[in-house]
C-alpha positions as CSV (number, residue, x, y, z in Angstrom):
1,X,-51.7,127.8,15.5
2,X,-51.0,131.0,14.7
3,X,-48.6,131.1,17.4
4,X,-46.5,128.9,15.7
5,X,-46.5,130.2,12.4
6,X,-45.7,133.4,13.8
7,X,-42.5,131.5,15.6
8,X,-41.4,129.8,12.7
9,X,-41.9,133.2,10.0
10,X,-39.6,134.8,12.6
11,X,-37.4,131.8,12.7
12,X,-37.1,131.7,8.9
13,X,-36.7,135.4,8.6
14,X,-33.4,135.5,11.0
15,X,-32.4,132.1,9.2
16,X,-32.0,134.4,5.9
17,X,-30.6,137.3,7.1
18,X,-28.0,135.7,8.9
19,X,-27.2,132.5,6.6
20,X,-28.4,133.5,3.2
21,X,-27.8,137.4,2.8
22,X,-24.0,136.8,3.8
23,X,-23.2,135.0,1.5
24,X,-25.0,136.9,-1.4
25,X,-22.1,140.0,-0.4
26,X,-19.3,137.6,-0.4
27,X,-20.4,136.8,-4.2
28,X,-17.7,139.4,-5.6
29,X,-15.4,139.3,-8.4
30,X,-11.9,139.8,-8.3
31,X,-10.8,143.5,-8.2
32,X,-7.0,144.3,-9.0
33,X,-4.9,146.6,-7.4
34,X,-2.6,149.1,-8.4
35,X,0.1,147.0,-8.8
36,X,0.3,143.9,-11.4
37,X,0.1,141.4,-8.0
38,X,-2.3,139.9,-7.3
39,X,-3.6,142.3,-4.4
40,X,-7.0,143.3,-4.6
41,X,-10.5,141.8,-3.2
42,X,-10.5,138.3,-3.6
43,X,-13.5,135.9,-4.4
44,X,-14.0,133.7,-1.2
45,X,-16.8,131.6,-2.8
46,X,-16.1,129.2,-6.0
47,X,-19.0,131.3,-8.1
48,X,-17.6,133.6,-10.7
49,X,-21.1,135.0,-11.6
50,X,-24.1,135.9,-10.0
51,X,-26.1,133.3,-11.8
52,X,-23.9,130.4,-10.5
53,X,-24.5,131.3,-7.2
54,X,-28.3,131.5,-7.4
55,X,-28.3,128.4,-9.4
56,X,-26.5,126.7,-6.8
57,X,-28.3,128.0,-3.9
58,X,-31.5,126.6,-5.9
59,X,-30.2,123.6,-6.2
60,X,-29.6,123.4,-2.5
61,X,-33.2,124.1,-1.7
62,X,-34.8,121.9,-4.1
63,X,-32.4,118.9,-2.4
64,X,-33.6,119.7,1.2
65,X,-37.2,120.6,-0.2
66,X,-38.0,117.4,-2.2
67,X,-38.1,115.4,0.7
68,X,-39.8,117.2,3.3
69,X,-42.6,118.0,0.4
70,X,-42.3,114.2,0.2
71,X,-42.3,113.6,4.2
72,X,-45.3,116.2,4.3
73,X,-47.3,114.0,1.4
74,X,-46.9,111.0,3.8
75,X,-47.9,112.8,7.2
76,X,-51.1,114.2,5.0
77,X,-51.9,110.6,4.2
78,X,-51.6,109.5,7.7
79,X,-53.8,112.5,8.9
80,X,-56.7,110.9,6.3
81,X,-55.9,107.7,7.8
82,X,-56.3,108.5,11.0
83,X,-59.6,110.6,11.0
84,X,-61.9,107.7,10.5
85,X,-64.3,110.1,9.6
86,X,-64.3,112.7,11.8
87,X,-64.9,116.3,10.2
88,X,-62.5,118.2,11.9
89,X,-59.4,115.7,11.6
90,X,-60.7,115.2,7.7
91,X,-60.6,119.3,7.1
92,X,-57.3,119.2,8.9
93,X,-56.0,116.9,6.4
94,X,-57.7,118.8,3.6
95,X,-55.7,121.7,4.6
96,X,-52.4,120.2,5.0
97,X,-52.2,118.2,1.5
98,X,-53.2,121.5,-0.1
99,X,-50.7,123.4,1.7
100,X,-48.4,120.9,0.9
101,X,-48.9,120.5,-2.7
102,X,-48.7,124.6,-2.8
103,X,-45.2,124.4,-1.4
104,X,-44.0,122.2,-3.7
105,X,-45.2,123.8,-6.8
106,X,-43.6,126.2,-5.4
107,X,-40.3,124.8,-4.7
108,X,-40.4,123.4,-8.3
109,X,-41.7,125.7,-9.9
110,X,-39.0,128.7,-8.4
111,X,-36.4,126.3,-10.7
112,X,-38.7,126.5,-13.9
113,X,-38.6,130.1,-13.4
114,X,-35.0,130.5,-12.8
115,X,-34.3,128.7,-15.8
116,X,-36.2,130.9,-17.9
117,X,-34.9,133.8,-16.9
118,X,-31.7,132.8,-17.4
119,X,-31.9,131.4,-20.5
120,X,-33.8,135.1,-21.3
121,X,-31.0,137.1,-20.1
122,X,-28.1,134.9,-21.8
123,X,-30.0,135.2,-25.2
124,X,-30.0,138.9,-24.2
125,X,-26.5,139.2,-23.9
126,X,-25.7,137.7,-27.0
127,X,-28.2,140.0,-29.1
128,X,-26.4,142.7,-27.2
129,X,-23.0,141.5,-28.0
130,X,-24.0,141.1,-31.7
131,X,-25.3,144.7,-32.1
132,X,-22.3,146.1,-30.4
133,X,-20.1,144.2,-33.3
134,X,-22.3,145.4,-35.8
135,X,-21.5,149.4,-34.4
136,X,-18.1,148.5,-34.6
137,X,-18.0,147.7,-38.0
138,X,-19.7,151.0,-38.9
């Protein structure tokens, strides 16, 4: 078992670096030249903030995480199912309902957070703006 879990850590960890952290350095804004042309670096990706992109990269893993959480519920129930009883296969069970439930708290619960913390730094940035106008006046 441990095995296995150490495969699929590993598995996960190259997953990231080479699909996930990519993309996070292609999340540029424009730059422009020296000239008035349009030279310069140029967003490849349709985000034009940070936040967009975490948002939608969120949004991707709830979509694919929803349903295994889901198709992990079901295999749990047919674990209980098929013990009939027997200790072993019911603490097996136990284990992988709990486990389950714990990754989709949190699944859902990394999109509660998100939210929050977005909604903190946009009210942030409008204090911000707001004091800076008030300086100016002055």
């Amino acid at each position: 078992m441990r095995l296995i879990q150490s495969k699929f850590k590993k598995t996960l960890t190259l997953l990231f670096t080479f699909f996930v952290l990519p993309l996070i350095s292609f999340a540029q804004i424009t730059v422009p030249g020296p000239s008035s042309g349009s030279s310069g670096i140029q967003n490849p990706l349709k985000f034009n903030t940070f936040t967009e992109f975490l948002t939608t990269l969120l949004n991707i893993i709830i979509t694919i995480a929803v349903p295994i959480v889901v198709l992990a519920i079901v295999y749990s129930g047919f674990l209980f199912v098929t013990a009939q009883g027997n200790e072993t296969k019911l603490e097996k069970a136990k284990k992988v309902i709990v486990w389950t439930l714990i990754g989709g708290v949190l699944v859902l619960g990394a999109q509660v957070v998100a939210t929050a913390i977005q909604g903190t730094v946009d009210e942030l940035r409008v204090d911000n703006s707001a004091i800076i106008l008030a300086l100016e006046d002055v």
